[in-house]
N, C-alpha and C positions, 0 to 999 in steps of 0.2 A: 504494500500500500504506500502511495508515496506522501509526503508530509503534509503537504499542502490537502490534499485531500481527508487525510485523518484529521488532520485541525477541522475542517471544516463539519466534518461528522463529530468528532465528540462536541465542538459548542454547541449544541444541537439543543440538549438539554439544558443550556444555561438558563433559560426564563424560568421555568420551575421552582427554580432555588434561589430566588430575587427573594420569596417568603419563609425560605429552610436555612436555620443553620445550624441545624445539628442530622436532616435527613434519616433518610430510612437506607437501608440497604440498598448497594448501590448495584444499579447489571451495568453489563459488559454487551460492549460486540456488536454489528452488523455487517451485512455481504453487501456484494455486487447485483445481486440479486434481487435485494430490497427498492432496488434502485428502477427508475421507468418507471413505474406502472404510474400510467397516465388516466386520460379523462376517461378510458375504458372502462375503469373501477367505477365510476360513477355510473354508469350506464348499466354497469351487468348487474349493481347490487340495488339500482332503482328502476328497474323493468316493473316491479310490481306496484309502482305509485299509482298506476290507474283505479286499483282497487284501493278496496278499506283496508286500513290499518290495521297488523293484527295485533290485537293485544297479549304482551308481556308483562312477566316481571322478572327486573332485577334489582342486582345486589351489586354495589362498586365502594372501591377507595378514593381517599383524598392524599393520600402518598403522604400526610403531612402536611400538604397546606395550607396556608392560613386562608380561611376562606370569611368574605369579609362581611360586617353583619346587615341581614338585610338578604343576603342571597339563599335565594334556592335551589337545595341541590337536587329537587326534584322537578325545578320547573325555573328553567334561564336558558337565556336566548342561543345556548351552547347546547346544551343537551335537547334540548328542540327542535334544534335544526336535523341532530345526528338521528331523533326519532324519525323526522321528517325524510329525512335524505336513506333512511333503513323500510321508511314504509310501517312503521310498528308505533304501537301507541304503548306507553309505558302505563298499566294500571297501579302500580307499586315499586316506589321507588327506595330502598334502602339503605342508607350513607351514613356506616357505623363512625362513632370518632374515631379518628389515627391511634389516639392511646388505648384504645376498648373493641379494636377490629379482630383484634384474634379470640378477643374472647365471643363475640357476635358471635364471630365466624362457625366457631367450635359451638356455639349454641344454637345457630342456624343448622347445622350438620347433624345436630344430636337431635332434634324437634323432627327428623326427618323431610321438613318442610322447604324445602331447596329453591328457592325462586327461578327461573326460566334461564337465566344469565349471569354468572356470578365472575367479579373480579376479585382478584387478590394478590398476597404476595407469598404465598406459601405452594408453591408448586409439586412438592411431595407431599405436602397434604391432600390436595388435588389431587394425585395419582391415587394414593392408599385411599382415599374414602372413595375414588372414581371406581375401584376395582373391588371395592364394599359393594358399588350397586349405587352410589348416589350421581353420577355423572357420566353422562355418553362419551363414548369410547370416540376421540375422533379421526383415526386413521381414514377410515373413505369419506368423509368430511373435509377432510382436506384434499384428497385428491379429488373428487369430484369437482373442489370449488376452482372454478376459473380465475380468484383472485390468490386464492391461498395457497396452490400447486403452483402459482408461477412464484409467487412474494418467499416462500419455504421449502429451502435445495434438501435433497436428500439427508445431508449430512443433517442440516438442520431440526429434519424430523428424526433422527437417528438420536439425536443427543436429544430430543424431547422424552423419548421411550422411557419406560419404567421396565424394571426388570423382568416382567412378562412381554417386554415387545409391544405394551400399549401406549397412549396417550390419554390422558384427562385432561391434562392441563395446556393448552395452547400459551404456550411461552411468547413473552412480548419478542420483535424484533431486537438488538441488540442496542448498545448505545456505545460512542466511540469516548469512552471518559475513564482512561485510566486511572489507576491510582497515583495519590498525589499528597500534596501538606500543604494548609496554608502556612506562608511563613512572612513576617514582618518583614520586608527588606531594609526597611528605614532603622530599623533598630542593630540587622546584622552590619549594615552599612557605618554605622556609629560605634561597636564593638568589636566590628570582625574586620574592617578592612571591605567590607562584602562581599565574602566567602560563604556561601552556604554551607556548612560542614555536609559531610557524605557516609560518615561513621559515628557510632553512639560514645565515644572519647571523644570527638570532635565537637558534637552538642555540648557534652557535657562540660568541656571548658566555657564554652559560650552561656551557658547558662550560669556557671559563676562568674566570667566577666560582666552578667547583667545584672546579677544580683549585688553585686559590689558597686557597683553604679547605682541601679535602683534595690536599694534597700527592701522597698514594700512591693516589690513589682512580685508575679507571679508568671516564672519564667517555664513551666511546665504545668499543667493540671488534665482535671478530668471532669466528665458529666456524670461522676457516680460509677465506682466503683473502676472494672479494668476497661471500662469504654468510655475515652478512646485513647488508653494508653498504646493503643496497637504498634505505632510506630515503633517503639524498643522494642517490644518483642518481637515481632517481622525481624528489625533488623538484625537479630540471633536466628531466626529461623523457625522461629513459632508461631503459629497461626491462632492469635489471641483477637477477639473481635468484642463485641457487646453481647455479645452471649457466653463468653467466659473461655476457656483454651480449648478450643475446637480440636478434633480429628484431621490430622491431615497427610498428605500423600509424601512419602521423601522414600528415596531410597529406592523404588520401584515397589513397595508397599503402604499401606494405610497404617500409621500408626496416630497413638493421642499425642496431644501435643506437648503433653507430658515426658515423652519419650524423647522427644526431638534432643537432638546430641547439645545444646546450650540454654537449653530454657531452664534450669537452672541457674546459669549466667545471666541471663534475660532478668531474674527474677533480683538475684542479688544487686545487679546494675539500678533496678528501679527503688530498694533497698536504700544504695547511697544516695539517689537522689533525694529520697524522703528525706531521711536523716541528717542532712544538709541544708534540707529546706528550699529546695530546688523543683520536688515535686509538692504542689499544693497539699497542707496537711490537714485539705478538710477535702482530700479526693474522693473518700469512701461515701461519704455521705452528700455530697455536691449533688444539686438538680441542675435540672440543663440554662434553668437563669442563671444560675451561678458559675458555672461554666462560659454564660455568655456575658458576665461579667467579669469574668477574667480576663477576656478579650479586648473587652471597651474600655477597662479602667485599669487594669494590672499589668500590662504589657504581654500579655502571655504570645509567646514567639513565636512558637510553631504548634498546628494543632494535623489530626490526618481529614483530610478530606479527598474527593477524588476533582479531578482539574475543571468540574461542572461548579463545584460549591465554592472553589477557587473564585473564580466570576464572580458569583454569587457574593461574596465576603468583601466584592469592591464596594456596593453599594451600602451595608452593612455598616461599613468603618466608616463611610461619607456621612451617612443617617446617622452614628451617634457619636458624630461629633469628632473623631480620635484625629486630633491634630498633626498633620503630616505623617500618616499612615500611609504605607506603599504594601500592598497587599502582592506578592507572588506565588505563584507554583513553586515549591521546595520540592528537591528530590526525595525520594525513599532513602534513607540510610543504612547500612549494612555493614555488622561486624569483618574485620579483614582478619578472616578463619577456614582455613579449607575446610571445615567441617558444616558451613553453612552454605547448601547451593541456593543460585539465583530462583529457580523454584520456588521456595519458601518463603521469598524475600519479597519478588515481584508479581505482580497479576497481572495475566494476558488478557486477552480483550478476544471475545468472543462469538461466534455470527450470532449465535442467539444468545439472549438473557440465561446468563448461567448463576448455578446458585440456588441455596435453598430460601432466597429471598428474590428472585425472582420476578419480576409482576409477568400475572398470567390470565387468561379468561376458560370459564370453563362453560358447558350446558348440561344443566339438571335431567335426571335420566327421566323425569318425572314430566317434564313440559310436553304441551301438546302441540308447540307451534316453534319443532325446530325449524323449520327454514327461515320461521322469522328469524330465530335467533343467529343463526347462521349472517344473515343480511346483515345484521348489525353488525357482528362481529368484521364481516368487510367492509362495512362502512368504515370503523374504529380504523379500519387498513388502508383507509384511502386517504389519495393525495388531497381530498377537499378539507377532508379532518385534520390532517396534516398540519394545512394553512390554518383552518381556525382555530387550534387550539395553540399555534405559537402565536400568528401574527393578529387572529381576531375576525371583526368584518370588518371587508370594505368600507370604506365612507366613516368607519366611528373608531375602531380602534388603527386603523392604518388608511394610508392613501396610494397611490400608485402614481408615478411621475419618473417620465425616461425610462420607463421600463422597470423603476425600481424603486420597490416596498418602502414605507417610512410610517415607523409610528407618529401615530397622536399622544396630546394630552392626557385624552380620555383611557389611553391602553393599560397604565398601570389601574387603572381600578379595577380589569376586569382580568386581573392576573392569573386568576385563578382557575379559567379557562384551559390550563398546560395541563390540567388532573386527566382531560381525557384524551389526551394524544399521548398520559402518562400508559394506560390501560395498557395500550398494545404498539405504539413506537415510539421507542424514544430516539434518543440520536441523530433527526435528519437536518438538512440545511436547512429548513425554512428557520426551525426552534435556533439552532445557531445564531444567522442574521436576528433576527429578534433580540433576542438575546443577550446578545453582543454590543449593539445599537442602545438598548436600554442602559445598558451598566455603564457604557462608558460615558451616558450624561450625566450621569453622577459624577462624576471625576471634572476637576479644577481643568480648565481648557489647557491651563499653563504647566497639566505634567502628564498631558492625555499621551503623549511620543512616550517619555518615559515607562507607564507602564505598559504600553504594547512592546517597547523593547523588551523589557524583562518579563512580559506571558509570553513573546514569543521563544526566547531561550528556556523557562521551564517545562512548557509545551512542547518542547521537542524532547529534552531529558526525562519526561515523564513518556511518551511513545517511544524514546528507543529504551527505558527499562520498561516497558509490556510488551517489546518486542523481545526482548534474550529469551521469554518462554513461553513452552508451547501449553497445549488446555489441559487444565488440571481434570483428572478422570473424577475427584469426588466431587465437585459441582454436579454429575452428572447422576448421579448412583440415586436411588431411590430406597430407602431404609425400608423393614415393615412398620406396621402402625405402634405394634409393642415397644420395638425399638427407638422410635420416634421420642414415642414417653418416655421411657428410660434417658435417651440424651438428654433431654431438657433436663431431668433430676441429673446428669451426669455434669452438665453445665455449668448447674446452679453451685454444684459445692465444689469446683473446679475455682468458682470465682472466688469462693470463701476461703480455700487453700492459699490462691495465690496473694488476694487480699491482708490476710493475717501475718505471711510471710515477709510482708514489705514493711508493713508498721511494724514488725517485732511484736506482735501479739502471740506469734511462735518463737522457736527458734529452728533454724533452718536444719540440723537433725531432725526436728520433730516434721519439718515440712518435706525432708526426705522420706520418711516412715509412711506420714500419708500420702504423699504422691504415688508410693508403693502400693499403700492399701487399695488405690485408688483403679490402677491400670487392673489391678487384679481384680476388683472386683466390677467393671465393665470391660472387661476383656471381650463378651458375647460381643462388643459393639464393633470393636477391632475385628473379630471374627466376620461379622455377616458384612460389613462394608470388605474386606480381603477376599470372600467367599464371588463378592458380583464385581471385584475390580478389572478381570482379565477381559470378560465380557464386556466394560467398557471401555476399558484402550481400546476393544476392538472399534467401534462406530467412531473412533478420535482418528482412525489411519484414513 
């Protein structure tokens, strides 16, 4: 993929995250593929306008957006049109909160009462309840549909599969937004000569040159507990997320992340920094305001985000206020250890949305008017939807001159518009320009060069590390439903290990002892992801 074209795909998604700054799980990826499909889409998926509507119900997300007061999420000029343009009339519309979707979700599942159309972001969920019996299988659903056999390559449906060879969950297309870190330039530039360090000693001196400068600043934290300390651990080679030390692939096997040959290093590193006062020592208990005060008021330097919420962070520091704040893409960091591969370190970017977060759509086995739902579902795939969910309508959120798009006034109010091109594509050029165009009026005319210089050198160091590796095979794997639950409980006190380790609520024998207990007593979990990994290398060649 050449550079100039990945830039343009991953800011795809930058308007989304104008109202996120802590986000939800972030996907990967889009093809060649996704690419064309033209005003055809609009024609094949609204043959049926001459008739009545048929009526549905669904169930969707808001990814986290702020959605602003006043709006309906069952009835705005966005989701109306897409009823419109599907030919379907929504009788029930469902829009769980971002903080209370999973529990909906799993209470929607359990009621057996499935509405017609469901989004979300758990895609092995979607599998395992799909092959319960709550949701149509959609292998000939795709190939019959004339939009979704051309938009989704073989491979693509390959890496959808759950371990029986089926689909429940129709994966959103990909998005081109690697992993990344916000990082202060203005502050490395004043402490560091402006060197972005690229190793976790090299932070870590900077972090005490900040604090010896800034006394009260907060030159490392977290939103509660190990999320989003992610950064040090990755750069040991541990796969530590906001769900606690994940499972992950090294070696040519799945092991926990416990296992990983320096996460023990990882842990003690984070250790000094507490104990130093380097990492915030109210990390354990921090909410995400307070996290987003660390930002605005404590200096906090670098946090992880992917190069979408980067963007997203310009406007962010404009809005409150942070005086000569230079907001850049920071590289991923990485201990200098043969014993840590790039693998572990960096995340590749993939055609489809990989990941057990996912966004995906599914159809309830229970509906009686799949083709409608089918409709919509290519509508959500079309190039119209596309345009209105990054750039809006014509005439009120944008205008057209010379050929070329320009927002209004009026666009940032209807922000919130990006939820449903959230659904099922993220990553294309329209959301880029948009995007792109918004954040950077935010920015002081007199340093607008500056920071395109410096997005555009992190934007490149952030695609050539998710280019060194190829797709991690457990993004793909589908767990059973027992197993499912079991990680979640294997998660939760995975965080409370690593947790207590760092404050010295343990001592690190004792946090050996249990890390022990630990592997050995979900070992079954090791086992069933090792049991179906051969099986999915295979659909990765």
């Amino acid at each position: 993929m050449k550079f100039s074209k990945a830039i343009c795909m991953f800011l795809a998604v930058v308007l989304m995250l104008s109202l996120l700054m802590t986000g939800c799980g972030s996907s990967t990826g889009t093809t060649e593929s996704t690419t064309a499909q033209s005003q055809t889409q609009a024609s094949q998926t609204t043959e049926a306008a001459k008739a009545e509507p048929d009526e549905i119900r669904i169930f969707y997300g808001t990814a986290g957006v702020k959605i602003p007061e006043g709006v309906k999420l069952d009835d705005n000029p966005f989701i109306n049109k897409i009823a419109e343009l599907a030919n379907v009339k929504f009788t029930e519309v469902t829009v769980p909160e971002y903080t209370d979707f999973q529990t909906k979700f799993n209470l929607m599942i359990s009621s057996g009462d499935v509405p017609d159309f469901v989004h979300c972001w758990f895609p092995n969920d979607v599998n395992s309840h799909g092959a319960a019996g709550a949701f149509v299988e959609l292998s000939d659903i795709i190939s019959n549909s004339p939009v979704l056999s051309k938009m989704y390559t073989k491979q693509m449906i390959e890496l959808s599969k759950d371990d029986q060879e089926k689909i429940y969950a129709l994966r959103s297309l990909g998005s081109q937004d690697p992993m990344s870190n916000v990082v202060r330039m203005d502050l490395i530039k004043e402490i560091n000569n402006g060197e972005i360090p690229t190793t976790p000693d090299g932070w870590y001196d900077v972090f005490k040159k900040q604090k010896e400068k800034y006394p009260d600043s907060v030159p490392y934290s977290s939103a509660g507990g190990v999320w989003p300390l992610e950064i040090f651990f990755r750069a040991y080679g541990v796969d530590v997320n906001a769900n606690g030390v994940n499972w992950q692939y090294t070696g040519g096997k799945i092991i926990s992340g416990f296992e990983a040959s320096m996460c023990k290093d990882a842990v003690v590193f984070h250790k000094k920094l507490y104990d130093e006062g380097l990492l915030d020592k109210t990390f354990v208990t921090n909410k995400i305001q307070d996290f987003l005060d660390r930002k605005a008021n404590k200096k906090l330097i670098i946090a992880p985000n992917g190069l979408l919420s980067v963007i997203a962070y310009i406007k962010y520091y404009v809005t409150n206020n942070v005086e000569g704040a230079i907001i850049v893409p920071g590289a991923q960091p990485k201990v200098d250890d043969p014993r840590v591969a790039d693998s572990n370190v960096y995340s590749p970017l993939s055609p489809v949305a990989a990941g057990a977060t996912a966004h995906c759509a599914a159809i309830s086995a229970s509906t009686k008017n799949k083709e409608a739902v089918v409709r919509l579902i290519e509508v959500l795939l079309s190039d119209e939807v596309r345009v209105l969910s990054s750039w809006g309508r014509e005439g009120i959120e944008y205008t057209v001159g010379n050929g070329q798009k320009k927002l209004t006034d009026k666009a940032p109010e209807t922000a919130y518009r990006i939820i449903y091109g959230t659904i099922l594509q993220q990553g294309n050029e329209e959301q880029m320009k948009a995007g792109l165009e918004e954040k950077l009026q935010a920015v002081d005319p007199s340093i607008r060069e500056e920071y395109a210089a410096s997005f555009n050198k992190g934007i490149k160091t952030a695609f050539d590390q998710a280019a060194k590796v190829p797709l991690n095979p457990i993004n793909y794997i589908t767990l059973s439903l027992d197993t499912v639950t079991r990680l979640k409980e294997a998660n939760e006190l995975s965080k409370s290990i690593v947790v207590k380790a760092i404050i010295g609520e343990i001592s690190m024998e004792e946090y050996d002892a249990q890390v022990s207990d630990y592997i050995k007593k979900y070992q079954f979990i090791t086992d069933e992801y090792n049991s179906k990994l051969e099986a999915t290398k295979a659909k990765l060649k």
